[in-house]
C-alpha positions in Angstrom: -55.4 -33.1 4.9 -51.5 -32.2 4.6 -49.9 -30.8 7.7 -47.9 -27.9 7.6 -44.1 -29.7 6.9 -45.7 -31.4 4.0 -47.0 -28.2 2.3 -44.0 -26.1 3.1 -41.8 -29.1 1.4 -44.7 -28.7 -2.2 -43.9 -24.9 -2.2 -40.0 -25.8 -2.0 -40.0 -28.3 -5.0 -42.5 -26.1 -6.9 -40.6 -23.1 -6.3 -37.3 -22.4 -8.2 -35.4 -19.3 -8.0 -33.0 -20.5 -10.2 -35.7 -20.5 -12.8 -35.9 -16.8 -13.4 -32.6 -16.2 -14.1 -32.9 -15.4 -17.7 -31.2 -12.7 -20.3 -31.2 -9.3 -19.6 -29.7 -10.6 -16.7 -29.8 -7.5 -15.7 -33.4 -7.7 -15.3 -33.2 -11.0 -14.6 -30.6 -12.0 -11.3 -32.2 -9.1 -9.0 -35.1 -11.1 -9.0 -33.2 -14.8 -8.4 -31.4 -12.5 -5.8 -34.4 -11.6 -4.1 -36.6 -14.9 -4.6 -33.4 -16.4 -3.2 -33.0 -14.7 -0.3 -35.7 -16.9 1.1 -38.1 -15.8 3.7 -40.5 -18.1 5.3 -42.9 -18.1 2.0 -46.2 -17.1 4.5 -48.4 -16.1 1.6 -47.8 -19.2 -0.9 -47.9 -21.5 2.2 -51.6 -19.5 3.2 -53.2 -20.6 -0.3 -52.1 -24.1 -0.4 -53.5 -24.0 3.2 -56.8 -22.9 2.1 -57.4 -25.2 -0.8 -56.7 -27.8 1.5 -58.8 -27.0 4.4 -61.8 -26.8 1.9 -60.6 -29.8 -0.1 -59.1 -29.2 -3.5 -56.2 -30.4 -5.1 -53.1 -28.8 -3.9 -51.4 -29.5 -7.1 -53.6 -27.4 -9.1 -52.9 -24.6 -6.5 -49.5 -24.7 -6.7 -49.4 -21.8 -9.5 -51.4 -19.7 -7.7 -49.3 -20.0 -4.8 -46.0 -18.7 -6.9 -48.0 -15.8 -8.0 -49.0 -14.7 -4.2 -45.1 -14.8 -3.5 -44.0 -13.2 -6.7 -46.7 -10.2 -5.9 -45.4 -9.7 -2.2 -41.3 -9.6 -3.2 -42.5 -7.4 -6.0 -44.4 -4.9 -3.3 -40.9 -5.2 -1.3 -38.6 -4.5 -4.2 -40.5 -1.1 -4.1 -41.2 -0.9 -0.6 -37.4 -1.3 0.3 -36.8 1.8 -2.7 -39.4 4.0 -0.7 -38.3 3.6 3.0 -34.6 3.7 2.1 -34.1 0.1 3.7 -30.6 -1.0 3.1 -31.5 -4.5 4.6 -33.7 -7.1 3.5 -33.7 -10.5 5.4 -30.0 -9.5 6.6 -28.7 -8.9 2.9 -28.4 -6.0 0.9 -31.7 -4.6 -0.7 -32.0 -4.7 -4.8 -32.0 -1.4 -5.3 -28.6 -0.4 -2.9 -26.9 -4.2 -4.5 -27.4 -2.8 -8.2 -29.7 0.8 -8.2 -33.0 2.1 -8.1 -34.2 1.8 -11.8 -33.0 -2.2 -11.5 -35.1 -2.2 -8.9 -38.1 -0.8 -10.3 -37.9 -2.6 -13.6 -37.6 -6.2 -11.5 -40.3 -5.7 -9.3 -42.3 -4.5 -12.3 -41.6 -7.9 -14.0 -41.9 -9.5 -11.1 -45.8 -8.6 -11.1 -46.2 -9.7 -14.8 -44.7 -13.3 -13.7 -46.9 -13.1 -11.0 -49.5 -12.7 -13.7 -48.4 -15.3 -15.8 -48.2 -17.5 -12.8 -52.1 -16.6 -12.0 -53.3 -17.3 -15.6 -52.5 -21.0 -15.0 -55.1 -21.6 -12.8 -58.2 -23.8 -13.4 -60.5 -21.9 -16.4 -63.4 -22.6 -14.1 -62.2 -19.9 -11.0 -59.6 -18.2 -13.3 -62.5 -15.2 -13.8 -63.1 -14.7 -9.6 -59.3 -15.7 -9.2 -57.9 -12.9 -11.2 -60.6 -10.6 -9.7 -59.7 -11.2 -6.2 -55.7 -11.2 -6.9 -56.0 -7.8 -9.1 -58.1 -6.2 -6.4 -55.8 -6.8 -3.5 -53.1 -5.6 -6.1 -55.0 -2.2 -5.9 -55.5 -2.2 -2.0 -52.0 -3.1 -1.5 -51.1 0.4 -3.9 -53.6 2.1 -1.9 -52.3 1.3 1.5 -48.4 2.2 0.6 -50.1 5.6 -0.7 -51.6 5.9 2.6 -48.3 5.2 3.9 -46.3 7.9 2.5 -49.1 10.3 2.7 -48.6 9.9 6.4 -45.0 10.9 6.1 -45.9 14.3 5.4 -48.8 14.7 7.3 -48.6 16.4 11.2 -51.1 14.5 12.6 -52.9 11.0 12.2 -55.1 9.3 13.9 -54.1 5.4 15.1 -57.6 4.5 13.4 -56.2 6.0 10.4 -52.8 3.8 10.9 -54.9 0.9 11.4 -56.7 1.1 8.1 -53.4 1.8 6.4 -52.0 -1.3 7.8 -55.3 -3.5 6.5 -54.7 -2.5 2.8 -50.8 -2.9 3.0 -50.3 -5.9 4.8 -53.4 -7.5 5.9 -56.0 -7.9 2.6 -52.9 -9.6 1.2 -52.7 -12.4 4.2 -56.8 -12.6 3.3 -56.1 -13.1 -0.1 -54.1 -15.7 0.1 -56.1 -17.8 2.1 -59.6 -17.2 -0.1 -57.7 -17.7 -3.2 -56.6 -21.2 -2.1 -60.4 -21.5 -0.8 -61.4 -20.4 -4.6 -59.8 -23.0 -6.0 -61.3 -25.6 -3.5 -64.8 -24.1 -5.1 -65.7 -23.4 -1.5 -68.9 -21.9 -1.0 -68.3 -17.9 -1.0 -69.8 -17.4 2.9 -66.5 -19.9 3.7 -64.0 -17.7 1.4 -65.4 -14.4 3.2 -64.7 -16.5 6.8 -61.2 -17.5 5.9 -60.7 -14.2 4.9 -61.5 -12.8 7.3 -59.4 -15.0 9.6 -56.5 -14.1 7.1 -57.1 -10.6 8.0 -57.1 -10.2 11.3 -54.7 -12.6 11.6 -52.2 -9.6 8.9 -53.0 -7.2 11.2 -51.6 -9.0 14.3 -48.8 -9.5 12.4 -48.3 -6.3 11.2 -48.7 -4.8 14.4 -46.0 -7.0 16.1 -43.7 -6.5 13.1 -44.2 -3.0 14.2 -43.5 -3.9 17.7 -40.2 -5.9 16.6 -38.6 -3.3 14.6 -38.0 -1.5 18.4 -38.0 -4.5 20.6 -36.6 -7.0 18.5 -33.5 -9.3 18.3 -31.3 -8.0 14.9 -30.0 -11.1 13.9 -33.9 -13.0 13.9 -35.8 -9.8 12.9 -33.7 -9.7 9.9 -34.1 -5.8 9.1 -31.6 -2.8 11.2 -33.6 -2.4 14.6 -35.3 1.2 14.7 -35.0 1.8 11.5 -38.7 3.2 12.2 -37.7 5.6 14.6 -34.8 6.7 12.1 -37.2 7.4 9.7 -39.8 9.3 11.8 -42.0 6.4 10.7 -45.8 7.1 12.3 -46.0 3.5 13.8 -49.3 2.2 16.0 -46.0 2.7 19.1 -45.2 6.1 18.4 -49.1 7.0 17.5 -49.8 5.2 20.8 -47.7 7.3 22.8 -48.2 10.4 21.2 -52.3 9.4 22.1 -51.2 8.5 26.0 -48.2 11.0 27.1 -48.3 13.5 29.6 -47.1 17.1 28.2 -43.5 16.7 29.1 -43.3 13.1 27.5 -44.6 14.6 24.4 -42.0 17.5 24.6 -39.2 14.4 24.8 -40.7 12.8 21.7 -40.9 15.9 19.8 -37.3 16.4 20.7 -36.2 13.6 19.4 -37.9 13.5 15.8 -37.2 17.5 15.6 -33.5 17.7 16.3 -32.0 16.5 13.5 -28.5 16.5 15.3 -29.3 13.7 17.4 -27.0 10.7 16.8 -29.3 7.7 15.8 -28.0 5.6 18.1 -29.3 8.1 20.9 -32.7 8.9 19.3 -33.8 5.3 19.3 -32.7 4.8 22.7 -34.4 7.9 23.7 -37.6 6.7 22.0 -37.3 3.4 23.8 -36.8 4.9 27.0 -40.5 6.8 26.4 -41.9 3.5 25.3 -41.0 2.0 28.5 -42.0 4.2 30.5 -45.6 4.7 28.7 -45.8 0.7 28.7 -46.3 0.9 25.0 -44.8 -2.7 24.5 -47.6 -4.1 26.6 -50.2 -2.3 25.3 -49.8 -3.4 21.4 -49.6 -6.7 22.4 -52.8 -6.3 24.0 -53.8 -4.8 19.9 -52.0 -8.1 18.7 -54.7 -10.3 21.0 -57.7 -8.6 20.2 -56.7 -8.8 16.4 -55.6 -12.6 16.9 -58.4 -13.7 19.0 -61.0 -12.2 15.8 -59.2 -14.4 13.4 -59.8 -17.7 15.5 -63.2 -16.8 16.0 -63.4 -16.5 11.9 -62.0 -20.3 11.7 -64.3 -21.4 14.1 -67.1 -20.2 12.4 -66.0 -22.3 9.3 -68.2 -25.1 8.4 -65.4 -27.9 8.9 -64.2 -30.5 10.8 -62.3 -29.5 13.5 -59.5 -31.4 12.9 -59.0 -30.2 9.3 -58.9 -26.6 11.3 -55.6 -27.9 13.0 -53.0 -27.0 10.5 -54.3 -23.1 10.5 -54.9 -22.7 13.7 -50.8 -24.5 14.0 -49.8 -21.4 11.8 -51.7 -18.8 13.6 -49.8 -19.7 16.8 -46.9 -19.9 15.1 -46.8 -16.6 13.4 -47.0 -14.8 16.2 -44.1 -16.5 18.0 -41.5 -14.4 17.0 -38.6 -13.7 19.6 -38.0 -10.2 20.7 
């Protein structure tokens, strides 16, 4: 088994951002920009993981693993275009560094590298492979529908919210995991089980990415803090609070999102003040436990050794460990 270190250091060597930068560069440098912008490579790092905890050879895993991470900085090329986010990992999104159409047209060849990437993998999975990959493609569209469906819409539901956040950040973390456990030709009940860790475990993590964008730290979050209040976004907070307020804390929410004339820099600390006082910081990180605890009880229920459980259960732990 590899530890952690060791498989972070095989995604490194296998994975060259200097190697897409090809004619059009036009085409080509937003997507070195963004591959070089870094990140902490989660998704690739989740499939070696899984081929590893069900014994396969991490080598032949390897081009899966680029095609997970091409897929996800192809979602947030277009993500960043949707939400108006002028800030990705503390640098300036594609589409406000060169425009919108770049930014479409990269992310777009971003999936068909991703693609490319996928094809390489052993003929003998390639069929459930591709199936797997190209049906999380289609969650992950479905969810970001959901998600700007909810922009428009006066009311939903925090199960609603909850669903949204399964098929646009979640199924994606599963994947990962089940494709590396594909590869491994693991025995389907232990793909569903480490998918479903990799679930619950996206869900926890979407939920505190939610919880960072108010109560985070800037300069380690790496995106503007509140951009979601900005934005009016319908996070599990703000549903959460709008669930639990008494009347004249709702009239102080609805304030604040109605009145266009409020400064930003008073509206999120307006909203803040109403989290606090409602506890909401508390109570999604009690979401974030029941989520987390799900996903270990998913890897325990794996048929393996204990000890070759040690470098996911290291990641789950780690995951979650980011300051506020």
């Amino acid at each position: 088994m590899h530890s952690i270190s060791e498989l972070q250091n095989i995604i490194r060597k296998s994975f060259d951002p200097q190697a897409f930068k090809r004619e059009p560069s036009e085409l080509y440098d937003p997507i070195a920009y963004t591959l070089n912008l870094g990140g902490k490579r989660i998704r690739p790092l989740l499939v070696l993981l899984g081929c590893d905890l069900f014994h396969g050879d991490i080598d032949k895993a390897v081009p899966a693993a680029i095609a997970i991470e091409l897929f996800h900085n192809f979602t947030l090329l277009h993500d960043d275009i949707m939400d108006r986010a002028p800030i990705r990992r503390g640098k300036e999104t594609v589409y406000k560094k060169w425009n919108t159409n770049v930014a479409i047209l990269s992310g777009d060849t971003m999936f068909a590298l991703a693609c490319v990437h996928l094809s390489q993998t052993d003929p003998d999975v390639l069929p459930l492979a591709l199936s797997e990959f190209t049906k999380t493609a289609r969650l992950v569209c479905e969810g970001q529908q959901y998600d700007m469906n909810f922009e428009t819409l006066n009311v939903v539901s925090i199960s609603d919210y909850i669903e949204m956040i399964r098929l646009k950040t979640a199924v994606l973390i599963g994947c990962s995991l089940k494709l590396g456990a594909i590869l491994a030709k693991a025995p389907p009940a232990e793909t569903e089980r480490i998918y479903s860790f990799g679930e619950n475990i996206g869900m926890a993590f979407q939920l505190q990415d939610d919880l960072l964008d108010v109560f985070g730290d800037e300069q380690k979050f790496g995106k503007e803090i509140g951009g979601d209040i900005l934005s009016g976004k319908k996070t599990f907070l703000l549903l959460k609070a709008y669930e639990i307020a008494p009347e004249k804390v709702r009239s102080e929410l609805n304030q604040c999102f109605s009145n266009k004339l409020i400064p930003g820099e008073e509206k999120i600390n307006r909203v803040k003040k109403v989290y606090q006082l409602l506890k909401i910081k508390e109570l999604t990180l009690e979401e974030i436990g029941k989520y987390f605890s799900k996903a270990l009880q998913s890897l325990d229920d794996i048929n393996e050794d204990e000890t070759n459980k040690k470098a996911l259960r290291s990641f789950a732990n780690e995951l979650l460990k980011r300051d506020f």
